[in-house]
C-alpha positions as CSV (number, residue, x, y, z in Angstrom):
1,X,0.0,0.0,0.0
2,X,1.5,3.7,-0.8
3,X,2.3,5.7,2.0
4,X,0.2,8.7,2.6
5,X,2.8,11.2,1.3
6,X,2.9,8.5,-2.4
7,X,-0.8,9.0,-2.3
8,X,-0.8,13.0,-2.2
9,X,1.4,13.0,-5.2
10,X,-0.5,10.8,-7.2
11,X,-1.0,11.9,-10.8
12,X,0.9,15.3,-10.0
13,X,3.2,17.0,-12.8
14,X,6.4,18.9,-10.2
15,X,8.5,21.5,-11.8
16,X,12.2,22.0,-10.6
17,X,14.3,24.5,-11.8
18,X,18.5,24.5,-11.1
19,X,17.8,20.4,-11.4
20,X,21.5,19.2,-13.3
21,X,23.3,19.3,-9.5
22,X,23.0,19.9,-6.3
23,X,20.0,20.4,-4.5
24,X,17.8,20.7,-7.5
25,X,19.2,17.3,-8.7
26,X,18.1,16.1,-4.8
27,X,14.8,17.1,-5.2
28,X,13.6,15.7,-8.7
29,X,14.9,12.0,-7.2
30,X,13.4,12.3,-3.9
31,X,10.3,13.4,-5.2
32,X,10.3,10.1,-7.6
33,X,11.2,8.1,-5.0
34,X,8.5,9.2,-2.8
35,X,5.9,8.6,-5.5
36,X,7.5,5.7,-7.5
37,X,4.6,4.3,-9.1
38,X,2.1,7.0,-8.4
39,X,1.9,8.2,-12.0
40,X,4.0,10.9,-11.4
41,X,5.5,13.9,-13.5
42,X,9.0,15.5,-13.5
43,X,10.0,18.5,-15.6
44,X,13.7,18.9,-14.4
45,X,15.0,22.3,-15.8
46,X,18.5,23.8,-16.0
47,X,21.3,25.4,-18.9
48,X,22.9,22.0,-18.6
49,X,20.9,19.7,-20.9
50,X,23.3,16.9,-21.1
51,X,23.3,16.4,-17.2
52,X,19.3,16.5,-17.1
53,X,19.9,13.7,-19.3
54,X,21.8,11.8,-17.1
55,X,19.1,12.8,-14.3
56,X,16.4,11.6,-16.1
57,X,18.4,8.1,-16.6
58,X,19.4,8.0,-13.4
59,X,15.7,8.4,-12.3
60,X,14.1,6.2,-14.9
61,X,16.6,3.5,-13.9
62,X,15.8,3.6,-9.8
63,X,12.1,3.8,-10.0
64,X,11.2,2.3,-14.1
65,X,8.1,3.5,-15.5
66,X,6.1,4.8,-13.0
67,X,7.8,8.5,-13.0
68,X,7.5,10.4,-16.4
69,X,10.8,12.6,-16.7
70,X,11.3,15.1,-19.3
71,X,14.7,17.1,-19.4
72,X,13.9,20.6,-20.6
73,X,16.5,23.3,-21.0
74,X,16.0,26.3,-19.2
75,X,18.0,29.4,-18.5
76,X,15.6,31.1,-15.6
77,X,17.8,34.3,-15.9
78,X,16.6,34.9,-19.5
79,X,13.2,36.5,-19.4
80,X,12.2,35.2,-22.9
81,X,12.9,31.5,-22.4
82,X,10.9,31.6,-19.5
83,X,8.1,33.1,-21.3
84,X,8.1,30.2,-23.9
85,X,8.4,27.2,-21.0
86,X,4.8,26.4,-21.0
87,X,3.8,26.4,-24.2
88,X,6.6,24.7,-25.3
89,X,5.6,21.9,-23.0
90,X,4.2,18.4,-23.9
91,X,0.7,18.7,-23.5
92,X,0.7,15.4,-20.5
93,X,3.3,18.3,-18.9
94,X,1.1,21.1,-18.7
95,X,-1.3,20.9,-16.1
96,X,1.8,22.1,-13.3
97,X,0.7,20.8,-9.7
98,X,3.8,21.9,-8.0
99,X,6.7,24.5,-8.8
100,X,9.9,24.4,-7.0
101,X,11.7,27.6,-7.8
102,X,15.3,26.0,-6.8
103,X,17.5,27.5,-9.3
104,X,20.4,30.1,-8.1
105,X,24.1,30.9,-7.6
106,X,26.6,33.4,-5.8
107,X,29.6,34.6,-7.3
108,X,32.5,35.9,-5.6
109,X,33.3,37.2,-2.0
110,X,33.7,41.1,-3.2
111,X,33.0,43.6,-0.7
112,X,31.6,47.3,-2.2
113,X,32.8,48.6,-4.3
114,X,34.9,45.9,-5.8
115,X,31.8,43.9,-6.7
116,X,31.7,43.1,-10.5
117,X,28.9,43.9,-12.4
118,X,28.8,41.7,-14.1
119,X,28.3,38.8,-11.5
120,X,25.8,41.8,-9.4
121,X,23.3,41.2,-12.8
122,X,24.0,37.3,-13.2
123,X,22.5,37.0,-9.6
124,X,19.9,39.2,-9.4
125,X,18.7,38.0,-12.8
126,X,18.9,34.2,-11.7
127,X,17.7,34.2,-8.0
128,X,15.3,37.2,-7.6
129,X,14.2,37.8,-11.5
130,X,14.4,34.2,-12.6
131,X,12.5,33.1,-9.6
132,X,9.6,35.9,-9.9
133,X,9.1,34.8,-13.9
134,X,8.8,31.3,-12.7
135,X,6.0,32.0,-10.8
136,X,4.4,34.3,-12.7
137,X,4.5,32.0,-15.7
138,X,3.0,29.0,-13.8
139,X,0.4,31.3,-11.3
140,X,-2.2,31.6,-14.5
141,X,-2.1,27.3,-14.5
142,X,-2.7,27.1,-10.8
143,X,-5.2,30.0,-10.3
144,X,-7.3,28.1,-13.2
145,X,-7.6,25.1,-10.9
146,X,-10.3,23.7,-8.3
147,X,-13.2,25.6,-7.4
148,X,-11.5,27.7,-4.2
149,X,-9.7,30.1,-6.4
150,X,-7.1,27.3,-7.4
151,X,-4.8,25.6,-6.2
152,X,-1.0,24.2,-6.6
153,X,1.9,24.1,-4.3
154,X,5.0,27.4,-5.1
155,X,7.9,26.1,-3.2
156,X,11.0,28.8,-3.1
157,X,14.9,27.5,-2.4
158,X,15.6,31.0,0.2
159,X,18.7,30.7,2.4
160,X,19.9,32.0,5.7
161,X,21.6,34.8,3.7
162,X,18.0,36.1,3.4
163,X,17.6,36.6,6.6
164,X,21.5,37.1,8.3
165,X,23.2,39.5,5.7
166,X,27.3,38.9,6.3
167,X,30.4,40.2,4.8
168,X,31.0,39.1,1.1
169,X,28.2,38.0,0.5
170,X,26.0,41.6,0.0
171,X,24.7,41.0,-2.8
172,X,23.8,36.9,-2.6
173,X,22.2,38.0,0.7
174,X,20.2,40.9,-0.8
175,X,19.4,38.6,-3.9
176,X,17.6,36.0,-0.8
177,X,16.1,38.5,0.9
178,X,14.3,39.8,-1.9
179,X,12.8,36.0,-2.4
180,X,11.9,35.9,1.1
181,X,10.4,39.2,0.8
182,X,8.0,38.3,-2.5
183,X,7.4,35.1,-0.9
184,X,5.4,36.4,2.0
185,X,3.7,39.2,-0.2
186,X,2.5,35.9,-2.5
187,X,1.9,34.1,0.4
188,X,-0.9,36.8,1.4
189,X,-2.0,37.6,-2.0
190,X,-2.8,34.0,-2.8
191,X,-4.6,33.9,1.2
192,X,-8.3,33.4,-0.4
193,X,-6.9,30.5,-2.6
194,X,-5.9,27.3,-2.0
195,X,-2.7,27.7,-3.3
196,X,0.3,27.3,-0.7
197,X,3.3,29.2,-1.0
198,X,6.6,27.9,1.1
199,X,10.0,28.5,1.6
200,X,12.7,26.7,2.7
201,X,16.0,28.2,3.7
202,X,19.0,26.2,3.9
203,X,22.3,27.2,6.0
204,X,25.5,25.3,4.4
205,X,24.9,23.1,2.2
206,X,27.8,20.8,0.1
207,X,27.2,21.2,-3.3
208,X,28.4,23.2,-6.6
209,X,28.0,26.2,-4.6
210,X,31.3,27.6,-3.5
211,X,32.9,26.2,-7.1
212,X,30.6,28.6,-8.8
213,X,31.6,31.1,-6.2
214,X,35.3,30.8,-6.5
215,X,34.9,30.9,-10.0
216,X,35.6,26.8,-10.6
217,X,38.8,26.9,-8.3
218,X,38.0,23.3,-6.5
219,X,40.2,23.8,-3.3
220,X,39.2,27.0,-2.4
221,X,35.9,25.6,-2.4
222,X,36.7,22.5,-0.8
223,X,38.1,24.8,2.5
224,X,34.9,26.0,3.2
225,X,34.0,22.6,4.9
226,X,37.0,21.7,6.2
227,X,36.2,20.9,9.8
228,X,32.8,20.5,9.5
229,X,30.0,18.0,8.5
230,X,27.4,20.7,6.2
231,X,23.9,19.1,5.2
232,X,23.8,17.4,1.3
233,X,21.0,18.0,-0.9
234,X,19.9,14.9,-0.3
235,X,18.7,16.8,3.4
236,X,17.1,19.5,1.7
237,X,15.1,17.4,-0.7
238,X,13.8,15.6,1.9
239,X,12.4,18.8,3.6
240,X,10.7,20.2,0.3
241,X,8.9,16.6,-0.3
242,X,7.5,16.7,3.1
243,X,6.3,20.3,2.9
244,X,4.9,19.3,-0.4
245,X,3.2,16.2,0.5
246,X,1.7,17.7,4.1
247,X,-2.2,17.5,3.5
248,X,-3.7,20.2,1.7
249,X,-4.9,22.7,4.6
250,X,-1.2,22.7,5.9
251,X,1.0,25.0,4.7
252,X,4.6,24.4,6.2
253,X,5.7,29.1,5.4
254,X,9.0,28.2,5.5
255,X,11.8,25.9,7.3
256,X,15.0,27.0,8.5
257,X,17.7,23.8,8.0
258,X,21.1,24.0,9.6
259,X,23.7,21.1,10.2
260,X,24.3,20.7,13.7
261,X,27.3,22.8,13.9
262,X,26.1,26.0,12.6
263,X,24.2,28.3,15.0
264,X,23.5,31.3,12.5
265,X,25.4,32.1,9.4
266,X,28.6,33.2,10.7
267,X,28.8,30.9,13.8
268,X,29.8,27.7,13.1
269,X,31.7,25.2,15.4
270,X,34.8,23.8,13.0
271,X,36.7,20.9,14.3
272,X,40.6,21.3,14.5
273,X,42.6,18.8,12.0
């Protein structure tokens, strides 16, 4: 018998942008392996098309037939491609239950006024602009729904940098607090539907992250955790598929996720090697 959490998910189509790595990548196989023979739908979305690919493989070969995956590229930060994403979906893709707005990066460590334009545009464009035409472009599909004013599950990837501003990280951090910010406005705007809008903000996390930050150099990313044990995306996945698959009159606003040996965003406990 599927478990209650299989059974919410049954027949649903689940959107997940940034999906080629990381916690994105975590999310589209927890999802499918929450719901393995549920009748399920993936759209996993990213620039990388070769690793949704091997996503969709990966999936297709854990769980067989039961979860319908379609890889479809998708640069969120360009305003144009997101415009096209739904009507350039399969028609069985369409009818979007659940929208995981995951994608998002940080570049650099630059304090004012050393901070490149260029990477100031690439994140505002991915993780506050990218994330807003998301919504917008799958709101019209949800609001259409049910007979309460619709309904669908928006589920936005935050961080504590949203909340805990720190050194270096200005501009990331004012990129997440903008998403927490037009999360709660949604939140209230979509009060008299049945539409639940959640957030979930992870501390450190193990994944591309600092590569993209350090610009691809691999051991200046790699002594960020040295000393510690930070959460995977596997942990974070696991969070968004409960929030998603809580019954429908419970909306889980948002979740705050550390690893046990962070207290805030700039106090950690680090081991000594």
């Amino acid at each position: 018998m599927a478990s209650a959490a299989a059974q919410r998910l049954e027949g649903k189509t689940i959107v997940v942008t940034g999906a080629s790595s990381g916690i994105g990548r975590s999310i589209a196989v927890e999802f499918a392996r929450t719901a393995p023979k549920n009748n399920l739908k993936l759209v996993v979305t990213a620039r990388r098309e070769e690793a949704l690919r091997e996503l969709a493989d990966q999936i297709r070969s854990e769980v067989g037939d039961g979860v319908k995956v379609l890889p479809f590229k998708l640069d969120v930060s360009n305003p144009e491609e997101v415009r096209r994403f739904v009507p350039s979906l399969p028609e069985e893709f369409r009818d979007i239950n659940i929208l995981v707005n995951n994608a998002g990066l940080v570049k650099g460590v630059a304090r004012a006024p050393e901070i490149a334009e260029e990477d100031i545009n690439i994140m505002f464009s991915t993780n506050v602009t990218g994330l807003i035409n998301m919504t917008q472009a799958v709101l019209p599909i949800f609001k259409a729904r049910g007979s309460e004013g619709g309904s669908g599950d928006i589920i936005n990837i935050g961080s504590i940098a949203g909340r805990e501003p720190y050194q270096g990280g200005s501009i990331y951090c004012a990129t997440k607090a903008a998403v927490r910010s037009f999360t709660d406005a949604l939140r209230k705007e979509l009060v008299d539907t049945r539409i639940r809008v959640i957030e979930i903000d992870p501390g450190q996390v193990e994944t591309e992250f600092s590569v993209v930050r350090f610009y691809g150099d691999k051991e200046k990313a790699k002594a960020v955790y040295a000393g510690v044990t930070p959460l995977t995306g596997d942990d974070i996945a696991e969070i968004v598929v409960f929030a998603a698959t809580r019954r429908e009159n419970v909306v889980l606003a948002e979740a705050l996720v550390f690893p046990n040996h962070q207290g805030s965003a700039t106090v950690m406990h680090r081991k000594q090697t």
